[in-house]
C-alpha positions in Angstrom: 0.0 0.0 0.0 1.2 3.6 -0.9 2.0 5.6 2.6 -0.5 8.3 2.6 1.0 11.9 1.5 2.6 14.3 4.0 3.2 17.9 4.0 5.4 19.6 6.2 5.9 23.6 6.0 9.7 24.8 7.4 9.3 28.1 9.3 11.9 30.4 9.9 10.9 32.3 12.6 12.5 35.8 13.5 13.1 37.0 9.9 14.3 40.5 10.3 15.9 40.3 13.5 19.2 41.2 12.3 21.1 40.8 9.1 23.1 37.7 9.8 19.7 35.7 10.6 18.4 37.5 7.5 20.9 36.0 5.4 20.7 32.4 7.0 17.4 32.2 5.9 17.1 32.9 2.8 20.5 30.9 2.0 18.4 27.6 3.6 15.4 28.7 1.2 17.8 29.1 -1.4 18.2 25.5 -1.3 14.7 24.5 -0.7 15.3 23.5 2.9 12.4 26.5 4.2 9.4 27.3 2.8 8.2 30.1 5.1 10.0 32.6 7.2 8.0 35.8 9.6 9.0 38.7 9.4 9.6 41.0 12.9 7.9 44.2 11.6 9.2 46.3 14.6 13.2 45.4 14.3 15.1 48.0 13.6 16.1 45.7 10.5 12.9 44.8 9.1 13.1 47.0 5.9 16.7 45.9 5.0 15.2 42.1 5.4 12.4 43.3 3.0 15.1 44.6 0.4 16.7 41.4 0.9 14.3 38.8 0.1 12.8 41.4 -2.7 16.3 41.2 -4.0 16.9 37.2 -2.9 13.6 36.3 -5.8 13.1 32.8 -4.1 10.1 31.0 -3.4 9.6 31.8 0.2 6.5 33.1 1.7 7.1 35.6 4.1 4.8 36.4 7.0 4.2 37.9 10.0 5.6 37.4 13.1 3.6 39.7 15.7 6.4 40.5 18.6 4.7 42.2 22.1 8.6 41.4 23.7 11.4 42.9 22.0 11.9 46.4 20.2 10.5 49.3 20.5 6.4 49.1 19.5 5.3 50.2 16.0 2.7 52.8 17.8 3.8 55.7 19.6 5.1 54.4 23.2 2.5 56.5 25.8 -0.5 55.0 23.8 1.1 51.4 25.0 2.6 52.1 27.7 1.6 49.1 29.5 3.2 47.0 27.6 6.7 48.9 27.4 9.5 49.4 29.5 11.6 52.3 31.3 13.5 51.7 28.4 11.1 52.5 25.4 11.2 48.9 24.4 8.3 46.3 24.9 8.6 43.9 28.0 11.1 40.9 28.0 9.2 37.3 28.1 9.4 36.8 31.6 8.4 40.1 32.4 5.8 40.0 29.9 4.2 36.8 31.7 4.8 38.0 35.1 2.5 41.6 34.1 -0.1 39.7 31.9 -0.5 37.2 35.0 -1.0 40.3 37.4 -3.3 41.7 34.6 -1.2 44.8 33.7 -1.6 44.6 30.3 -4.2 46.9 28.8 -6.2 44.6 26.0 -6.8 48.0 24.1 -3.2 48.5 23.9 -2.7 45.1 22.9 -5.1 45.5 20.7 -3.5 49.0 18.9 0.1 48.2 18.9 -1.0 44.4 17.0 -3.1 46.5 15.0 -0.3 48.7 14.0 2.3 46.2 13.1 -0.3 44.8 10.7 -0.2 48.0 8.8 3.3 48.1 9.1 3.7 44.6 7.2 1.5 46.0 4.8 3.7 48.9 4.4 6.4 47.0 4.2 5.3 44.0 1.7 2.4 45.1 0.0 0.1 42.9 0.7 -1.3 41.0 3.5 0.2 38.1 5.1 -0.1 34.7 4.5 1.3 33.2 7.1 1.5 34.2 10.5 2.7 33.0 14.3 3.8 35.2 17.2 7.1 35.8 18.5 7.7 34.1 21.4 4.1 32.0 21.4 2.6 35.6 23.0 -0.7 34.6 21.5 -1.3 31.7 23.5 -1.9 34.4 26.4 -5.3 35.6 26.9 -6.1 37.7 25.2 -3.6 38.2 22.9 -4.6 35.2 20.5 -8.1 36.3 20.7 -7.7 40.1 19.7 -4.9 38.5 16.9 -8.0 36.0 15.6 -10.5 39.1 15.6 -8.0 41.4 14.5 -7.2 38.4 11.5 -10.8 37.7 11.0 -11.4 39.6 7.5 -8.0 39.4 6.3 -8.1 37.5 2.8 -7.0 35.4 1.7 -7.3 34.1 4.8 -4.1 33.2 6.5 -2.4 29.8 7.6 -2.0 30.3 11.2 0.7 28.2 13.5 -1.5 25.7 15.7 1.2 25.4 19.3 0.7 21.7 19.8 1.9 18.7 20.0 0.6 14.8 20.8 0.9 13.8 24.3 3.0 10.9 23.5 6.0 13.4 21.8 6.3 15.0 24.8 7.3 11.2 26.2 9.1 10.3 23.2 11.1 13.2 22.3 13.7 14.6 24.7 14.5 18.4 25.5 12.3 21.0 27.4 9.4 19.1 28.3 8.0 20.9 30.9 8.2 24.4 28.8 6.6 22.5 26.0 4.2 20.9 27.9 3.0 24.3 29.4 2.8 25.6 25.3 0.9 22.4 23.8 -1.5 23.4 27.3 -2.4 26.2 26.1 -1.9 25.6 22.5 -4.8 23.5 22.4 -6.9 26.1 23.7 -6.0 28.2 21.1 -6.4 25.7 18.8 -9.6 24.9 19.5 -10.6 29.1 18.9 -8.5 28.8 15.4 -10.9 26.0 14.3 -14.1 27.8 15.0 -12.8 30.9 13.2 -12.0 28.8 10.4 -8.2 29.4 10.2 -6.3 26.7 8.4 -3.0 25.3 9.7 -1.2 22.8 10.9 -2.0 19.9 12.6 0.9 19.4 15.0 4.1 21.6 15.1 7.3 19.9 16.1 10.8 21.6 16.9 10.1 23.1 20.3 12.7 23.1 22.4 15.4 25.0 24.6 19.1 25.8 22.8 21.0 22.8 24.5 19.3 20.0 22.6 20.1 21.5 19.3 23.3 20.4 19.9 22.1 16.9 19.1 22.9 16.2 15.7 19.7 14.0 16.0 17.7 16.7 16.8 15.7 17.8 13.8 15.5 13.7 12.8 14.6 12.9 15.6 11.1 14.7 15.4 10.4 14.4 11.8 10.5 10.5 12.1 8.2 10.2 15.0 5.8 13.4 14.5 2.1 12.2 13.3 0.3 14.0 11.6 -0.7 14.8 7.7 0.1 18.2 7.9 3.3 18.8 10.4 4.9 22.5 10.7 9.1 22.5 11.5 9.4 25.6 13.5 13.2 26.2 13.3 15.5 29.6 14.4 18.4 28.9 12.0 20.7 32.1 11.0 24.4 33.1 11.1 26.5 34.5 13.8 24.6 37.2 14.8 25.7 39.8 17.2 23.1 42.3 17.1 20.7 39.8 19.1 22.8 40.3 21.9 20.5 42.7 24.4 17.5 42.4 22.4 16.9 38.6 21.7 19.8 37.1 23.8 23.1 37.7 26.2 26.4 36.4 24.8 26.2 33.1 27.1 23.2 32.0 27.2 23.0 29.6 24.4 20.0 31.1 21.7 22.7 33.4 19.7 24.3 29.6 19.5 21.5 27.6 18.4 20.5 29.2 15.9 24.0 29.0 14.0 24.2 24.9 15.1 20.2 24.6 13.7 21.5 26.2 10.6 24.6 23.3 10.4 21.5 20.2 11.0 19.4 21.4 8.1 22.3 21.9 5.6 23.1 17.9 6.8 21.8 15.6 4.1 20.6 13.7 6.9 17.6 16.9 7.4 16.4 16.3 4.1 16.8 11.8 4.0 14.7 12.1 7.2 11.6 14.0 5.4 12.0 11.4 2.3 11.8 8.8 5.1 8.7 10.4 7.1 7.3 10.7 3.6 7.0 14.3 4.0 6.9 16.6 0.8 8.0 20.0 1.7 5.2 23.3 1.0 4.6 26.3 1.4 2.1 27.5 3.7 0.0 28.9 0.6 -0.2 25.5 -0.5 -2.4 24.4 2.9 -4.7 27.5 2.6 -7.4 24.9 1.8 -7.2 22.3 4.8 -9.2 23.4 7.4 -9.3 20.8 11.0 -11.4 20.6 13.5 -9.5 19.7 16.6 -7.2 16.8 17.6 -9.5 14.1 15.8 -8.5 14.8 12.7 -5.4 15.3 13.7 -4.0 12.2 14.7 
């Protein structure tokens, strides 16, 4: 019997951040090994990225990658100024969750500043996005996914939209942050479920969570892409170049993400990234190519 068909769509996250991510990127597209990457509309490096793909004339979508931690905001800091810093630049992560779990984080702000780095893509690209998932998973936190869905609602074509789960049985099987991912596929199913009743298509599981010491696993990236299920499976990866302009906006110099996104960059130029889709039977898309699937929870999904 023929093995059923399988997609799976390679996200570059964090397109934008700085010009030596930039580059990794679109060198992996280059050789077909990404098929989507989001761009970080508010990094002081977005419209050089923009030039650079424009320039680069691959086939990669590029999306949107809303970012409420890092950067200044698109809109004018005292109309957000619950979600910014002495600093003039939006909250870190953790200090991000610790104010949205105290509830100091004005919706209508969240609300404006999303609103405004939608424009800004527009700006930037000239369209409307095709793809989109948040830095950082910040829409898995009320109600930040809900005002993105709303916000998303009449956008058309309508937009593939990351889905932050995973099975229960990964988080057994696969090694490497599973309490952090446990917490994410949590929520991510909640989210999920709000995706389906809006209609959003997507994938079905995503695989590649993790924390920056278990990239150093040359098995890594194999690893999950022989044992995720799933029809439709979404890669999210953070490969780029040396980049030292991260340092005090992404990442310190020691604390590992600077590095793993230069050793995820080395496992998917590997021929061993690309024999382990051909074994999973995956056929790498782009996320245009899934703007028709639309699923309905975890049943489908298995």
């Amino acid at each position: 019997m023929k093995p059923a068909q399988r997609y799976l769509v390679v996200i570059a996250d964090d397109y934008g951040i700085g010009p030596a991510t930039t580059q990794g990127i679109l060198d992996l597209a280059g050789k077909g090994l990404v098929t989507g990457t989001v761009l970080l509309v508010n990094s002081p490096y977005a419209e050089e990225a923009v030039r650079a793909w424009r320039q680069a004339n691959l086939p990669l979508e590029l999306g949107w990658h809303p970012c409420l931690t890092m950067d200044p905001p698109i809109s004018p800091v005292h109309r957000v100024s619950s979600l910014v810093g002495p600093d003039g630049c939006l909250w870190s992560l953790g200090s991000f969750i610790r104010r949205w779990w105290r509830g100091d984080l004005c919706p209508r702000e969240i609300e404006a500043e999303l609103l405004a780095q939608y424009q800004r893509f527009h700006e930037l690209v000239g369209h409307a996005p095709t793809v989109i998932n948040s830095h950082q998973h910040t829409q898995l936190f009320p109600p930040v996914g809900e005002i993105l869905l709303k916000l998303l609602a009449q956008v058309r074509p309508i937009p593939y939209l990351r889905r932050i789960r995973e099975p229960y049985r990964m988080l057994l099987r696969i090694p490497g942050a599973r309490l952090k991912r446990s917490f994410l596929s949590f929520l991510g199913r909640r989210h999920a479920r709000q995706q389906d009743q809006h209609g959003f298509p997507g994938n079905q599981w995503l695989a590649g969570t993790t924390d920056p010491r278990w990239v150093e696993d040359s098995r890594f990236f194999t690893r999950w892409l022989s044992r995720v299920p799933g029809s439709i499976v979404e890669l999210a990866c953070h490969p780029g170049y040396l980049d030292t302009t991260l340092i005090g906006r992404d990442c310190t110099a020691t604390d590992g993400l600077m590095k793993r996104r230069v050793d995820e960059f080395h496992l998917m130029m590997q021929p061993s990234f690309r024999e382990a889709c051909q074994q999973a039977n995956f056929t790498l898309v782009p996320p245009s190519e899934l703007l028709q699937f639309h699923f309905r929870g975890p049943a489908h999904a298995a």
